[in-house]
C-alpha positions as CSV (number, residue, x, y, z in Angstrom):
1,X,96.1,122.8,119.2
2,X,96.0,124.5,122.8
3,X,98.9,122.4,124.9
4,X,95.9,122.3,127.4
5,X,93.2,121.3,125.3
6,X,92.1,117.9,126.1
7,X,93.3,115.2,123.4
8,X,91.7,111.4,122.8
9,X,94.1,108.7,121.5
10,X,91.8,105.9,119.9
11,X,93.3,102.9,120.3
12,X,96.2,104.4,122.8
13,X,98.0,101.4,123.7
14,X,98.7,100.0,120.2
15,X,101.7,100.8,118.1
16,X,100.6,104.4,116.6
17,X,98.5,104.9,119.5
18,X,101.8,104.4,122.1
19,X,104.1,106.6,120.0
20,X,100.9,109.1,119.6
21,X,100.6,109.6,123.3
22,X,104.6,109.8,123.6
23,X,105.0,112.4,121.1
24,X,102.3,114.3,122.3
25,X,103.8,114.6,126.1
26,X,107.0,115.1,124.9
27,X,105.3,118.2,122.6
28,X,104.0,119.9,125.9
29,X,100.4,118.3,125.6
30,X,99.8,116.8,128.4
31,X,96.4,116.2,128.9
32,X,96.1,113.3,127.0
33,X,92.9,110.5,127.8
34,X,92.6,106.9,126.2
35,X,90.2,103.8,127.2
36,X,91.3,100.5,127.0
37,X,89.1,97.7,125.9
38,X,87.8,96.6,129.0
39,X,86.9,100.1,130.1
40,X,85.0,100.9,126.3
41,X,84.1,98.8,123.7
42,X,84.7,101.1,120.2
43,X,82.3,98.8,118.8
44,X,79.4,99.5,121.1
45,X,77.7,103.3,119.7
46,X,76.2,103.7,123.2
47,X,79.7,103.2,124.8
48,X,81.5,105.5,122.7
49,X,78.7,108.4,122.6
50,X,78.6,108.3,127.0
51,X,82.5,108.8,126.9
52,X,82.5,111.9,124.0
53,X,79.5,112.8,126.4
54,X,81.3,112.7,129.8
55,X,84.7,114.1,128.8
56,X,84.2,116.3,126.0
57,X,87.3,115.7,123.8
58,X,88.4,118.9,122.3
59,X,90.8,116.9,119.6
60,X,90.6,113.1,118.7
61,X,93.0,110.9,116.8
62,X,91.7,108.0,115.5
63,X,94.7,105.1,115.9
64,X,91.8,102.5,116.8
65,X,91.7,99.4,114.5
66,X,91.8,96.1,113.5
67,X,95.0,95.3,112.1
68,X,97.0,92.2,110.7
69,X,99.1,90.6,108.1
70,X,98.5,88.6,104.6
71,X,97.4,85.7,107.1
72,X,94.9,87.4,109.1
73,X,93.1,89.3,106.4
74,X,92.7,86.1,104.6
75,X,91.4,84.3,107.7
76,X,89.1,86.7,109.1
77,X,87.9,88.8,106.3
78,X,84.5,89.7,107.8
79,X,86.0,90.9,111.3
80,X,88.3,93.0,109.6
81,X,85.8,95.0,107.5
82,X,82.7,95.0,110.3
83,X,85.0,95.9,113.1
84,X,86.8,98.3,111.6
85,X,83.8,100.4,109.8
86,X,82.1,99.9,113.4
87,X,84.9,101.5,115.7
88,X,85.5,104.5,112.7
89,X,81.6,105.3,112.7
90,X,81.3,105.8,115.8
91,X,84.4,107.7,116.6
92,X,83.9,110.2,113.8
93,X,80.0,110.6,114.5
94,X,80.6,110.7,117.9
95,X,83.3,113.5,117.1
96,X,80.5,115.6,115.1
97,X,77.5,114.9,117.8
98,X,79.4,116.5,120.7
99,X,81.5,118.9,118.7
100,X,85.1,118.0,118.4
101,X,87.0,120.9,117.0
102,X,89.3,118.3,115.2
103,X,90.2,114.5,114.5
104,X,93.1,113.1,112.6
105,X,91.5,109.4,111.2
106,X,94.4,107.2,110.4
107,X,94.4,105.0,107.0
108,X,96.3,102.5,105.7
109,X,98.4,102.7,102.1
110,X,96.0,99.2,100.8
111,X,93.4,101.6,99.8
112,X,95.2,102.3,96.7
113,X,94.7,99.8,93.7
114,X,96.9,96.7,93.4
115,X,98.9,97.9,90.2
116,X,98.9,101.5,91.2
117,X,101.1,103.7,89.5
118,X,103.9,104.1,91.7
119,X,104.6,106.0,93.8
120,X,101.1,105.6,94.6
121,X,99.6,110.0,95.2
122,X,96.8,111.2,97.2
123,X,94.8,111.0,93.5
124,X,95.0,107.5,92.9
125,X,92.6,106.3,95.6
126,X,89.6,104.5,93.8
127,X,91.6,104.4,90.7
128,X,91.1,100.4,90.4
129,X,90.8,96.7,91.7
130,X,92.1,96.5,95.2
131,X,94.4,93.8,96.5
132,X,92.1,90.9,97.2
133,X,94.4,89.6,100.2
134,X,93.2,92.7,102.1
135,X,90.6,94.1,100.2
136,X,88.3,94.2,103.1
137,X,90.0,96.0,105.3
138,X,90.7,98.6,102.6
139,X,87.3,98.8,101.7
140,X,86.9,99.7,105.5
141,X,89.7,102.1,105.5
142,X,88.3,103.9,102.1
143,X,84.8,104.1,104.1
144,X,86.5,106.1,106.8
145,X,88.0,108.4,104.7
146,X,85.3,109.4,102.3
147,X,83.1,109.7,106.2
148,X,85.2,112.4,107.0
149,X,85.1,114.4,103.6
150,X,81.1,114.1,104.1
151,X,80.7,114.8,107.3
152,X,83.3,118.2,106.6
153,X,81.1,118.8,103.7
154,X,77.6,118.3,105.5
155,X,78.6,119.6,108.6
156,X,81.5,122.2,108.1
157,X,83.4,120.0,110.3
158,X,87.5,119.6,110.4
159,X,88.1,116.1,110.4
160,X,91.6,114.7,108.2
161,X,92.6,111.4,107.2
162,X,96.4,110.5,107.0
163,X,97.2,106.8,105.0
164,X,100.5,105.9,106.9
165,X,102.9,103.2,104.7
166,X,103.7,100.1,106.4
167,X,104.5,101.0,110.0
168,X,106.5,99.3,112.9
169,X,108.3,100.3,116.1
170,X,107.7,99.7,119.9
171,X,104.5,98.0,120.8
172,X,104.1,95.9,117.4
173,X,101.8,92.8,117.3
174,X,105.1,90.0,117.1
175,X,102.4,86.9,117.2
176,X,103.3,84.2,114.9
177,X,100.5,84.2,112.5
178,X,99.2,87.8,113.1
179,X,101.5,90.5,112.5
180,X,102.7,92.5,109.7
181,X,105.8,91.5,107.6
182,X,108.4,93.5,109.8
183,X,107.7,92.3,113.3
184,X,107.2,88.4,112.1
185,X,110.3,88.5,110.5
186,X,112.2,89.7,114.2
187,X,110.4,87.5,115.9
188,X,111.2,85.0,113.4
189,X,115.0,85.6,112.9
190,X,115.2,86.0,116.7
191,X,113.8,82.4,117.5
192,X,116.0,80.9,115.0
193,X,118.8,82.9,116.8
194,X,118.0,81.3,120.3
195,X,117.4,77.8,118.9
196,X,120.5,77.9,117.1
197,X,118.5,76.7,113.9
198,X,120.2,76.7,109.9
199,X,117.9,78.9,108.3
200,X,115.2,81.1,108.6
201,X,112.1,80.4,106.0
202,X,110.9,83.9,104.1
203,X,106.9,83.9,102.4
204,X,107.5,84.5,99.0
205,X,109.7,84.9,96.4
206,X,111.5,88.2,98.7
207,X,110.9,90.3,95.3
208,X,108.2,92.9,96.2
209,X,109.2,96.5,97.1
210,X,107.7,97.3,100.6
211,X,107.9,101.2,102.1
212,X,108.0,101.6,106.1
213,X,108.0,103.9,108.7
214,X,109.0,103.8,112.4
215,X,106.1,104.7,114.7
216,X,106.9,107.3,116.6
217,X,107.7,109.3,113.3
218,X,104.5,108.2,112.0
219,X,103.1,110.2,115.2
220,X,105.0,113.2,114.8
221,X,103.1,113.4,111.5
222,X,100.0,113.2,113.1
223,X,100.8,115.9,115.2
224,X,102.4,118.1,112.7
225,X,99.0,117.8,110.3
226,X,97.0,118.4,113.4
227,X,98.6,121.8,114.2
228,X,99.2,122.6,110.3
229,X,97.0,121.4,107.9
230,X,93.0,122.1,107.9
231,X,90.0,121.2,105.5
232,X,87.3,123.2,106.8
233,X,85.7,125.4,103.9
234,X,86.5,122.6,101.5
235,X,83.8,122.2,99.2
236,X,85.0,118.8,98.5
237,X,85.8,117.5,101.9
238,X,89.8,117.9,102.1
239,X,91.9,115.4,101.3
240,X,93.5,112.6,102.5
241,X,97.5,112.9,102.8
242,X,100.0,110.0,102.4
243,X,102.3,109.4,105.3
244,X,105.9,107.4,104.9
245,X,109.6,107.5,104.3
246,X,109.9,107.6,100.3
247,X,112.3,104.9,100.4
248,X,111.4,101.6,99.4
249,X,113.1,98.1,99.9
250,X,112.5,94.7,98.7
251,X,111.4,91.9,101.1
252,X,114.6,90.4,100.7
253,X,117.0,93.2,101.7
254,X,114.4,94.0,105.0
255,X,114.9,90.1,105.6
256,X,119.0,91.0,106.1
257,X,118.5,94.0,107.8
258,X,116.3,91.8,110.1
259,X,118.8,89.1,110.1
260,X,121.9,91.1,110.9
261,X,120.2,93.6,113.7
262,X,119.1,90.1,115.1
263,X,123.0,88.5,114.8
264,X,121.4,85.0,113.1
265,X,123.8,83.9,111.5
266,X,121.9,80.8,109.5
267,X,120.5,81.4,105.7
268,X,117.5,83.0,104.4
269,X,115.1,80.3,102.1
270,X,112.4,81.5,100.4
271,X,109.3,79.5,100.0
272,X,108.0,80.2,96.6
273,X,104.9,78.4,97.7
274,X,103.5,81.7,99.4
275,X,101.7,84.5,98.3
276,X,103.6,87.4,97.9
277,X,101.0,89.9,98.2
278,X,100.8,93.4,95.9
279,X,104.3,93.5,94.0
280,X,104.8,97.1,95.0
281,X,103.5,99.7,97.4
282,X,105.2,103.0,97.4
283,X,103.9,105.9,98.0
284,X,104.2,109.5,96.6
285,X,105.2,111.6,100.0
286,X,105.8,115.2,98.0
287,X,102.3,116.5,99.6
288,X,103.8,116.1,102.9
289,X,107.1,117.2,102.1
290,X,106.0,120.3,100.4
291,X,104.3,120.6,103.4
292,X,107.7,120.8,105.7
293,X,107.5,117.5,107.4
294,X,110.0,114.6,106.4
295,X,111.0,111.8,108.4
296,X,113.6,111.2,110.5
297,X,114.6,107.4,111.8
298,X,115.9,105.2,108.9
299,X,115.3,101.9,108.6
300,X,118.3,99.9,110.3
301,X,118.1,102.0,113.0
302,X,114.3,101.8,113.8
303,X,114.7,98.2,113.6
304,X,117.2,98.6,115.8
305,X,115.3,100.2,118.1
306,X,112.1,98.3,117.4
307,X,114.1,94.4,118.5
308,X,115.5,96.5,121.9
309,X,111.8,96.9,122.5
310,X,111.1,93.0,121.6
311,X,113.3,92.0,123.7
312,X,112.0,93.6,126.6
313,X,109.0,91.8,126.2
C-alpha cells in the first residue's frame, strides 16, 4: 500500500477498528477516514455507495460488525445474521462498484464446525454443524467470506478475508450481558474487587480451551496481509487466512489471570448451570507463520494492558 493512498477503517471506533487506525498511523499511513454511525448507516446501500462515491477509498478494511457474547447471540439471533450480512454486502459491493484496489474483510474463528479438528486450518471451513449458540452470526461471517472469493473470481478483484481468534484489548464492549468472555470477566472480577464481595461467579464448568489475541496485534496482521498477501489471478477466489496466538487456555486459568491482574482476592465458583459454549476453538496459525508474521503481546500482559484501558473508562 502507498503510505499516501487513502485508507477506510469500517467500523473505526470499535476494538479492531481503534487498534487498526493506530497501527496504521504509527506505520506512516496517515490518511486514514472512518464514519461513525450517526454520520453513515452501514446498513443503508444508498449511504454507503454516496460515501465510496464521494471519497474514493483506495484500500478498505472491513472491521464493521455486530458482535457479542453466548448471551447476545442467543438473544438476538436475527439482528446478528441480517445486520451483519447487510453492512458486509454493501461494503464489499460498494468496494467493487467504485474500484477499490484492495479490502481486508475481517471473520470470526465460529465459522468452523463445533467439533472441529483442532487446531481448526483454513480447510476446515464448511466441514460440519456449526455451534448453534452463534450459528447465525457464523452463517453471516461464512457469507462474507465466500462474497469475496466470488466477487475476486467474477471480477478479478483483490479482496481477503482474515478469521481473527477471540480478540480483546482497548476499546472492548465491558457491558454486563453483552460482551465476549474476556472483558465480562474484568469487568466482573473488578466490581467484585470494589464491592469487596467473596466470590466471583464463572458461566460454566471453566473446562473449554479458548485462544485470544490482543487487538492491536490483531491489526498489525491486517496490515501485514494487506501489504503481503494477494489473491488476484486465483481461479478459486483466494483464501481466507486464520489470525491468533497458537496458544490456548482454559476458561478457568483466563478466569485467574483475570482475577490476579484485577487484585480480587475472593474465590472463583463456577455455575455448572450455564452453557459452556463449543468445548474447544483453537486455531491452526502455521499459514500465517509461514507467512513471517507471529504475534507479539502475551496474554497476562495484554490483559494487563486491556484493565489499564478499563479503568480509564
Amino acid at each position: 500500500m502507498d503510505k499516501k493512498a487513502k485508507i477506510y477503517v469500517a467500523g473505526h471506533k470499535g476494538l479492531v477498528g481503534s487498534a487498526l487506525v493506530k497501527v496504521l498511523n504509527n506505520a506512516g499511513y496517515h490518511n486514514v477516514i472512518g464514519r461513525s454511525h450517526a454520520e453513515m448507516d452501514l446498513q443503508n446501500q444508498s449511504q454507503v455507495l454516496q460515501f465510496f462515491e464521494t471519497e474514493k477509498p483506495e484500500y478498505v478494511f472491513l472491521a464493521a460488525a455486530k458482535v457479542g457474547g453466548i448471551h447476545a447471540n442467543n438473544t438476538y439471533p436475527a439482528e446478528f445474521i441480517f445486520s451483519n450480512l447487510q453492512i458486509q454486502n454493501n461494503i464489499i459491493d460498494a468496494s467493487h462498484k467504485f474500484g477499490v484496489k484492495k479490502l481486508c474483510f475481517l471473520g470470526s474463528s465460529c465459522i468452523y464446525p463445533k467439533f472441529a479438528k483442532q487446531p481448526m486450518d483454513e480447510g476446515q471451513l464448511l466441514d460440519g454443524k456449526l455451534e448453534p449458540t452463534n450459528e447465525p452470526y457464523a452463517v453471516a461471517k461464512i457469507a462474507g467470506i465466500v462474497l469475496c472469493q466470488s466477487y475476486n473470481r467474477q471480477y478479478g478483484t483483490n479482496f481477503i478475508s482474515v478469521m481473527p481468534t477471540n480478540l480483546y484489548g482497548p476499546g472492548d464492549n465491558y457491558h454486563p450481558e453483552n460482551s465476549h468472555v474476556l472483558p465480562a470477566l474484568i469487568r466482573r472480577f473488578h466490581e467484585a474487587k470494589v464491592q469487596n464481595l467473596p466470590e466471583v461467579v464463572i458461566w460454566g464448568t471453566g473446562k473449554p480451551l479458548r485462544e485470544f489475541l490482543y487487538s492491536e496485534d490483531m491489526a498489525r496482521a491486517c496490515v501485514f496481509l494487506m501489504e503481503s498477501y494477494d489473491v488476484k489471478g486465483d481461479p478459486r477466489g483466494g483464501e481466507h487466512v486464520n489470525v491468533g496466538s497458537g496458544i490456548e487456555v482454559s476458561i478457568k486459568e483466563l478466569a485467574e489471570t483475570v482475577k490476579e491482574v484485577v487484585g480480587f482476592e475472593g474465590k472463583l465458583v463456577f455455575d455448572l448451570t450455564k452453557p459452556d459454549g463449543t468445548p474447544r476453538k483453537l486455531l491452526d496459525v502455521s499459514k500465517l507463520h509461514r507467512m513471517g508474521w507471529k504475534h507479539q503481546v502475551e496474554l497476562k500482559e495484554g490483559v494487563t494492558l486491556a484493565y489499564e484501558d478499563f479503568l480509564k473508562k
